[in-house]
C-alpha positions as CSV (number, residue, x, y, z in Angstrom):
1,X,126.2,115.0,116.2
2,X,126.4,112.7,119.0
3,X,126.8,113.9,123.1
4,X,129.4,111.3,124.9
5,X,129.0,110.2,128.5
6,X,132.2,109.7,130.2
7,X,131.7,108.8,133.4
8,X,131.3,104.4,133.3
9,X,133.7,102.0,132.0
10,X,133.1,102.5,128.6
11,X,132.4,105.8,127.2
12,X,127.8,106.4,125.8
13,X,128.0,108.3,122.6
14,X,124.1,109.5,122.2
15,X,122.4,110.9,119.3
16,X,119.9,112.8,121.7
17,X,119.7,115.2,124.2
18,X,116.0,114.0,126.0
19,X,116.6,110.6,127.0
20,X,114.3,108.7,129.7
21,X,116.0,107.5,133.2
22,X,115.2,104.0,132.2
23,X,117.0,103.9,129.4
24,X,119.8,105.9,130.2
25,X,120.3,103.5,133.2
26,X,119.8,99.9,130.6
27,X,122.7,102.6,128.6
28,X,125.0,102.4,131.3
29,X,124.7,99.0,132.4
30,X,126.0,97.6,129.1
31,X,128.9,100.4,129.1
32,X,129.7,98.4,132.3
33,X,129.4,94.9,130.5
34,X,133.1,92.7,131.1
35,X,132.2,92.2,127.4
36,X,131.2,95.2,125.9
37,X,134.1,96.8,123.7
38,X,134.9,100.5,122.3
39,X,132.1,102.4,123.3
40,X,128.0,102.2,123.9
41,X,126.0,104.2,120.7
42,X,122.5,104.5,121.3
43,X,120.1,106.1,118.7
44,X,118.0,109.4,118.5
45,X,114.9,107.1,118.6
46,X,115.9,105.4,121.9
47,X,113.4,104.5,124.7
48,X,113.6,101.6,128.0
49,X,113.5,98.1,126.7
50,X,114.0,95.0,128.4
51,X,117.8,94.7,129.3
52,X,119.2,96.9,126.8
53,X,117.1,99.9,125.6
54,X,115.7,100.2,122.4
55,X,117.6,102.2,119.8
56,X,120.9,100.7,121.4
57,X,124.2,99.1,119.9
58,X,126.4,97.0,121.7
59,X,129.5,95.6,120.7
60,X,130.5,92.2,122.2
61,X,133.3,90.5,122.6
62,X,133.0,86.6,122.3
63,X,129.5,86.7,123.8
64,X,125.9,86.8,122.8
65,X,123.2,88.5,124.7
66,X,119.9,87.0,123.8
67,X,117.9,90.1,125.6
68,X,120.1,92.7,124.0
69,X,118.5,91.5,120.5
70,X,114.9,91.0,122.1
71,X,112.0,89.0,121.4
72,X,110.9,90.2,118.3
73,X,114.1,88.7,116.5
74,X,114.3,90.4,112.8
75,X,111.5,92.7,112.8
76,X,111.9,95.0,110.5
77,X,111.1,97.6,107.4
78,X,110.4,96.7,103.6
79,X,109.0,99.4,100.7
80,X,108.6,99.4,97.7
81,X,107.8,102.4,95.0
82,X,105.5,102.2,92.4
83,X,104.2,104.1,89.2
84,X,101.1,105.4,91.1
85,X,100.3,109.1,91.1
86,X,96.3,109.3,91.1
87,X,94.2,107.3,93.4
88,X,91.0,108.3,95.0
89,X,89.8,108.6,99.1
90,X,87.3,105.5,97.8
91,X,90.3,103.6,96.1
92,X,92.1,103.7,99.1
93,X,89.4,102.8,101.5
94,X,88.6,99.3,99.0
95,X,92.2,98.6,99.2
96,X,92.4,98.6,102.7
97,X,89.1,96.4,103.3
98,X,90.7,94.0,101.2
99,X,94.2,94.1,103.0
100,X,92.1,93.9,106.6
101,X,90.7,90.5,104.6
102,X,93.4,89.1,103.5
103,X,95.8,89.7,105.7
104,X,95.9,88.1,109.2
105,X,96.1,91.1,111.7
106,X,97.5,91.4,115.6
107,X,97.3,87.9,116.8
108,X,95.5,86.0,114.1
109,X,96.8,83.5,111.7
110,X,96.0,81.5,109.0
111,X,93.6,78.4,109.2
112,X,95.6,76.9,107.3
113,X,99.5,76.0,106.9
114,X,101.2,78.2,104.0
115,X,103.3,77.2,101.0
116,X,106.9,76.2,102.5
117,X,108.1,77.5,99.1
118,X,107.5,80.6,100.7
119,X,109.5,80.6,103.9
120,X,113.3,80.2,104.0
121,X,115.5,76.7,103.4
122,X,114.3,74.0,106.8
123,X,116.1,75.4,110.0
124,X,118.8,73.9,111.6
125,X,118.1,75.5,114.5
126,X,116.3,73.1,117.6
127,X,114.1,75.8,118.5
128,X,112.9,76.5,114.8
129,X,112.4,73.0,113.8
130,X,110.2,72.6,116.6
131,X,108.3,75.6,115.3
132,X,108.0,75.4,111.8
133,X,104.2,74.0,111.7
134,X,103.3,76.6,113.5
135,X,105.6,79.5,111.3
136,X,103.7,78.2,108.3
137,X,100.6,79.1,109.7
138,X,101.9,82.6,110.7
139,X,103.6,83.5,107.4
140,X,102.1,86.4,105.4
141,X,100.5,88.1,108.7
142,X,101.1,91.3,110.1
143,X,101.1,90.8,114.2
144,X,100.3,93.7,116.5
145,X,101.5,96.5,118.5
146,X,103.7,98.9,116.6
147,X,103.6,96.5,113.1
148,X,101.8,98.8,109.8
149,X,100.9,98.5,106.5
150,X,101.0,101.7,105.0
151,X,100.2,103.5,101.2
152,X,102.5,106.8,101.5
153,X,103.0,109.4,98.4
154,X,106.9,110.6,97.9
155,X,108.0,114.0,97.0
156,X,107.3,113.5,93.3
157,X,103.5,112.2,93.7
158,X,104.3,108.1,93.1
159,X,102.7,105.7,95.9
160,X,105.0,103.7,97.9
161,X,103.9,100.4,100.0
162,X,105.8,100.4,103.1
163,X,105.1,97.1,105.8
164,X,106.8,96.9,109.4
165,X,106.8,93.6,111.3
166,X,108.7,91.1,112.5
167,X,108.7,86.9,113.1
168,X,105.6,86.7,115.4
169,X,105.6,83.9,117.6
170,X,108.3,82.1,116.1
171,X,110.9,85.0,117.3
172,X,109.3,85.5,120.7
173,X,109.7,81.5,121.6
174,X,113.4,81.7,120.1
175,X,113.6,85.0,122.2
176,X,112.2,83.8,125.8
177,X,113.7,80.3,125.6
178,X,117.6,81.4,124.9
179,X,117.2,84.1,127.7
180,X,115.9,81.7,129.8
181,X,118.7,79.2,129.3
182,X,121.3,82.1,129.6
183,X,119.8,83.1,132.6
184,X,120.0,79.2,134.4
185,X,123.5,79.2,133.0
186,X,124.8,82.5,134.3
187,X,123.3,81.4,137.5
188,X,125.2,78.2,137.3
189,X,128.4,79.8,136.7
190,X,127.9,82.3,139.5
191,X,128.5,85.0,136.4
192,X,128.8,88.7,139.0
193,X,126.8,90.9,136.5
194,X,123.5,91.7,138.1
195,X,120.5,89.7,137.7
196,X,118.5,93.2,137.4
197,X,120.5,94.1,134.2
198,X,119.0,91.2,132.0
199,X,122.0,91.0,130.2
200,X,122.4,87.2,130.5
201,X,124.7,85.9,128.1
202,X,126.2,83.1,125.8
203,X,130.3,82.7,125.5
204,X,131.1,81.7,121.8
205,X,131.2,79.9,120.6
206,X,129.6,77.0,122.8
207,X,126.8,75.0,121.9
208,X,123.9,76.9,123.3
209,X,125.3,80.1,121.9
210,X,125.7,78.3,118.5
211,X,122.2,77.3,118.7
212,X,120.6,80.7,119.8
213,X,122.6,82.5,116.8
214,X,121.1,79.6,114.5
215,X,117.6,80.0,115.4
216,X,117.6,83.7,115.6
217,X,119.3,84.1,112.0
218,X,116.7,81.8,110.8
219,X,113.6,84.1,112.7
220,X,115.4,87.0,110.8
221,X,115.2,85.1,107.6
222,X,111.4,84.4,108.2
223,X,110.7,88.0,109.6
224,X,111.9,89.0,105.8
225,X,110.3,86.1,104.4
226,X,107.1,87.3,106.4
227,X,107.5,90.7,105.0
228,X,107.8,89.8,101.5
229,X,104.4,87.5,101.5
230,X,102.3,90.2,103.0
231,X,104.2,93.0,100.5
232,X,103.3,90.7,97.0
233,X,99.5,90.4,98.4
234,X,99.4,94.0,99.2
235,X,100.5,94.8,95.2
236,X,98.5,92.2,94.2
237,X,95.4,93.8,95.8
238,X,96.8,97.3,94.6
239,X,97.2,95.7,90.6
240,X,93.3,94.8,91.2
241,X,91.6,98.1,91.7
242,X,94.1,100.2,89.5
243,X,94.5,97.7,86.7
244,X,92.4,97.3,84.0
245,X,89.2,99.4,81.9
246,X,87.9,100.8,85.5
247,X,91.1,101.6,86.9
248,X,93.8,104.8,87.2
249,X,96.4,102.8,85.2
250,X,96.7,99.9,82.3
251,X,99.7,98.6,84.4
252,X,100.7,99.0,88.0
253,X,104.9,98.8,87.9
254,X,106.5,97.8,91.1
255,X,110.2,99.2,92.3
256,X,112.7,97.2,94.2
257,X,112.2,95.9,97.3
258,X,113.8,97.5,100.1
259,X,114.3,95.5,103.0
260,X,116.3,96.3,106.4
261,X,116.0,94.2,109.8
262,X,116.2,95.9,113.3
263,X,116.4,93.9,115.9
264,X,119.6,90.9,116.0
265,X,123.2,90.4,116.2
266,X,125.6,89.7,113.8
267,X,129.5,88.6,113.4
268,X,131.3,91.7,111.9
269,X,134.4,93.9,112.3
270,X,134.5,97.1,113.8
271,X,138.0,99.0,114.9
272,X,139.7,95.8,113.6
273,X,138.2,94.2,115.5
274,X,135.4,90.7,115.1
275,X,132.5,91.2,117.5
276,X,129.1,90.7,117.9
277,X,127.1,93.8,117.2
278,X,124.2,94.1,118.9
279,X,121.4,95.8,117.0
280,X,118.3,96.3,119.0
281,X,115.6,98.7,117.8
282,X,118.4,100.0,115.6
283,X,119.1,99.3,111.8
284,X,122.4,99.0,109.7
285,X,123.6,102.3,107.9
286,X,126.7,101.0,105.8
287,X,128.0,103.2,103.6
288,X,125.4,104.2,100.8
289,X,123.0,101.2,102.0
290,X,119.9,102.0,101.9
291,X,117.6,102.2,104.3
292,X,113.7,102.9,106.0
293,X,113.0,105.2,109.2
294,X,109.0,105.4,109.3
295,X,107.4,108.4,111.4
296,X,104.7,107.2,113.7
297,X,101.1,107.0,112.5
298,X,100.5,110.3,110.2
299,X,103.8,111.5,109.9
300,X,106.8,111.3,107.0
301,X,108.6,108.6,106.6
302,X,112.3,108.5,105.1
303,X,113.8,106.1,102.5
304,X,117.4,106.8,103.8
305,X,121.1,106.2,102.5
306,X,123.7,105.1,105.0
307,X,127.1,107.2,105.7
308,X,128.7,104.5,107.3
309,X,129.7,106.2,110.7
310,X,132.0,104.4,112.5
311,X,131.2,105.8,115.9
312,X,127.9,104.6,115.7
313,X,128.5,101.4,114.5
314,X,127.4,101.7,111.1
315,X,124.2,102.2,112.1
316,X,121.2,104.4,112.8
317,X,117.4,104.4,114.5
318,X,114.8,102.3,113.3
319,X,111.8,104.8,113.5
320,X,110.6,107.4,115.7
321,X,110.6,105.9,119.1
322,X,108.6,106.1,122.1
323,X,108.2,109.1,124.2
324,X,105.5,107.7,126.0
325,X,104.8,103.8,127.2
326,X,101.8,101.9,125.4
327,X,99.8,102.3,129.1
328,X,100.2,106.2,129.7
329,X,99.2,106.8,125.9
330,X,95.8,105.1,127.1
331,X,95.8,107.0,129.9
332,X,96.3,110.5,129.4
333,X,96.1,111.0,125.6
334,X,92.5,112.0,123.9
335,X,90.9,109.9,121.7
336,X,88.7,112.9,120.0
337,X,91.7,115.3,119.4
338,X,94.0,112.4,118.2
339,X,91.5,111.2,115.5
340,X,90.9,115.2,114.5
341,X,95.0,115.3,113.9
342,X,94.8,112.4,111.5
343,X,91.4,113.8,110.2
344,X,92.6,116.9,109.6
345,X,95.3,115.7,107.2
346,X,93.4,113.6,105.4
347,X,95.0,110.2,106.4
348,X,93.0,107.0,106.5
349,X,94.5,105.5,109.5
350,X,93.4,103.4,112.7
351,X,92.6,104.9,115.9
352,X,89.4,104.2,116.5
353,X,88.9,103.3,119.8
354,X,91.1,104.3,123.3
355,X,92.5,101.0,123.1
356,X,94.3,102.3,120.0
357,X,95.8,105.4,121.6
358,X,99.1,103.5,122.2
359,X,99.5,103.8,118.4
360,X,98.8,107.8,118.3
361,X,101.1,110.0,116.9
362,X,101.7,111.8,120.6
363,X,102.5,108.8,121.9
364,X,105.7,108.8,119.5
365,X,108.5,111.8,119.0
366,X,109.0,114.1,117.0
367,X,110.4,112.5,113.7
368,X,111.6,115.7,112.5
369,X,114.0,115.5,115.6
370,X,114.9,112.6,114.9
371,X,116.3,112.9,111.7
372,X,117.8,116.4,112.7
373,X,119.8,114.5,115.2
374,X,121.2,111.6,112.7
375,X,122.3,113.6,110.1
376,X,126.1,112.2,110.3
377,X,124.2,108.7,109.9
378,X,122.6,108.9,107.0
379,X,121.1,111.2,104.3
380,X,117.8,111.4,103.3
381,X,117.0,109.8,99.7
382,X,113.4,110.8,99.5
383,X,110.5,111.5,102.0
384,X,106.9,109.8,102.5
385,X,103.7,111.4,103.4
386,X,101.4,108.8,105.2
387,X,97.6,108.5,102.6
388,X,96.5,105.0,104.6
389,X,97.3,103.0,107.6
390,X,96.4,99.8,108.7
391,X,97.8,98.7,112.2
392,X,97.8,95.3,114.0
C-alpha cells in the first residue's frame, strides 16, 4: 500500500497520499541522516513533529536521536474488554464523575506520593532517580492534550475501557535534557547535519547515550506503569455501579490487558541488520501482535493484529493523526456544530468550551482512511464505537 519517494539519499516509503509540507520536509531530512539505514517509513497517521514527524520510523545505525523519540517518551494505548452489554446514559454519566474525581486530569497530580509498589523496579537512570519523588506523585493521572479515557461498545455489544497517555513530566525532563546535551555535544564535535533538523544525536554506545536509553526505557516502563494504575481504578469504579442488587450485573469480568507504547527507540534487527528503530507517534505491528489505533474523539477505534511488514518496520500508526494543528482547530473550527456531531451520536464526550476544539473530531483525519491505507500492516480484530470520553 505504501507510495516511495526516490529522490534523497535514502528512499520515503509513505502509507499516505495527503501529507503536510512540514512533515514531508522532517521525512526527508532523516532520509538524508549519515545514520539512517534502508529506507524512511512513515505512517498513514503522520503530521509535523519536532525533528522527526509524527507517525515516522527511522532506523539508526549506532546512534540515538533523543528528538526522533520526543518528549512524551512511552506514551501509549491500553484496553481492556469486559462482560458489559447493558448500561444506561445515567450509568455512564456517574462513572465518569467519579473518574473526573479520582483521577488526576491535564496537569494535576496527586497531593500525595503513590505506592512505589506500583511503579517499576528504582531507576538506574541519573535523570530518573532524580525524578522519582516527583513520578510518585504523578502516577495514576491522565495528563492533557491528546491523553483519553474512554468506555467504547465492540461489534458484539461488550464495553471496552480503553486509556491513552504517556510518562508526564517524568518523560518530558528525560526528553528536553538528552536533547539538550546532544545538541551541546553535536556542537562540540562540529557534527555538519543542520541545527534546523533537530536530529541531534548520541553515538553508542557512549555514556550519555547509555544514559538517555536508561532513563527513557525506564519513562516507558512508568508510562505503562501509569497506564495500568489509572486502568484498575477505572474497573474499580465500573465494578461499583454495575455490581451488586442495584446494578446491570452480579459480576463485572475484566479481559486482558492490552498494552502498546508509541513513542521510543529500541535495539532490534531489521534486514539482518541491529539498529536502533526509531518509533515516534508510531506503534509496533509484529507479526500477529496485537495492537490499539483509537479514532479521534467520537469515532471507531480498532483493536488490531500486526502482519509484521518488513517495509514498514514492523510497525504501523498510533491513531488518527492531526490534520490540523491544536491553534487553527481554535481558530476556525465551531464550537456549536462540533458539540451537535458528538450530540448527535449520542456520545458523552468533552468539548465544552473553544478551548477544547483542539480535541474535536475535525481537527483529526479521517480514521476510516487511515485504516484503508494500512491494510498490509495489520488486520482489524474487532472495532470500537466511542459511548464516553473524558479528555485531559
Amino acid at each position: 500500500m505504501e507510495r516511495i519517494i526516490s529522490t534523497e539519499k535514502l528512499p520515503i516509503k509513505l502509507w499516505l497520499d495527503d501529507i503536510e509540507e512540514g512533515a514531508l520536509e522532517q521525512a526527508r531530512n532523516i532520509a538524508n541522516f549519515p545514520y539512517a539505514l534502508q529506507h524512511v517509513a512513515i505512517m498513514p497517521d503522520a503530521h509535523q513533529g519536532y525533528g522527526m514527524p509524527i507517525g515516522g520510523v527511522l532506523a539508526a545505525k549506532g546512534v540515538i536521536i533523543p528528538n526522533a523519540v520526543g518528549v512524551d517518551i512511552g506514551c501509549g494505548m491500553c484496553a481492556v474488554k469486559t462482560n458489559i452489554k447493558n448500561i444506561t446514559t445515567e450509568e455512564l454519566k456517574k462513572v465518569m464523575t467519579k473518574i473526573r474525581k479520582l483521577i488526576p486530569l491535564g496537569m494535576n497530580r496527586h497531593k500525595k506520593p503513590q505506592d512505589k509498589n506500583l511503579m517499576p523496579d528504582l531507576p538506574c537512570g541519573p535523570i530518573a532517580k532524580r525524578e522519582y519523588g516527583n513520578a510518585l506523585k504523578q502516577l495514576g493521572t491522565l495528563g492533557g492534550g491528546n491523553h483519553f479515557i474512554e468506555i467504547q461498545r465492540d461489534t458484539q455489544g461488550f464495553l471496552w475501557l480503553m486509556i491513552h497517555s504517556g510518562s508526564r513530566n517524568l518523560g518530558h525532563t528525560v526528553a528536553t535534557h538528552y536533547n539538550r546535551l546532544a545538541v551541546k555535544e553535536n556542537q562540540r564535535k562540529k557534527i555538519s547535519i543542520p541545527k534546523s533538523w533537530q536530529l541531534a544525536y548520541f553515538k553508542m554506545p557512549s555514556s550519555h547515550g547509555r544514559d538517555y536509553l536508561t532513563d527513557m526505557q525506564y519513562c516507558v516502563e512508568f508510562a505503562f506503569a501509569n497506564r495500568k494504575v489509572m486502568m484498575t481504578r477505572v474497573m474499580e469504579i465500573i465494578s461499583e455501579y454495575l455490581n451488586g442488587p442495584s446494578g446491570a450485573l452480579t459480576s463485572c469480568d475484566f479481559g486482558k490487558l492490552i498494552n502498546i507504547a508509541h513513542n521510543y527507540a529500541a535495539l532490534e534487527k531489521h534486514f539482518n541488520q541491529k539498529v536502533y528503530i526509531h518509533r515516534k507517534g508510531a506503534t509496533s505491528a509484529k507479526k500477529d501482535e496485537l495492537g490499539i489505533i483509537p479514532g479521534s474523539q467520537g469515532t471507531n477505534s480498532y483493536i488490531v493484529r500486526g502482519k509484521g511488514n518488513k517495509d514498514s518496520f514492523t510497525s504501523c500508526s498510533h491513531g488518527a493523526g492531526r490534520v490540523m494543528s491544536r491553534s487553527r482547530a481554535r481558530k476556525i473550527l465551531d464550537l456549536k456544530k462540533e458539540k451537535q456531531k458528538l450530540d448527535k451520536l449520542g456520545v458523552i464526550h468533552a468539548i465544552r468550551h473553544a478551548k477544547d476544539l483542539d480535541e474535536a473530531s475535525s481537527a483529526y483525519k479521517n480514521i476510516d482512511i487511515v485504516m484503508e491505507n494500512q491494510k498490509d500492516l495489520v488486520e482489524i480484530e474487532n472495532q470500537l464505537t466511542p459511548l464516553a470520553v473524558v479528555k485531559g
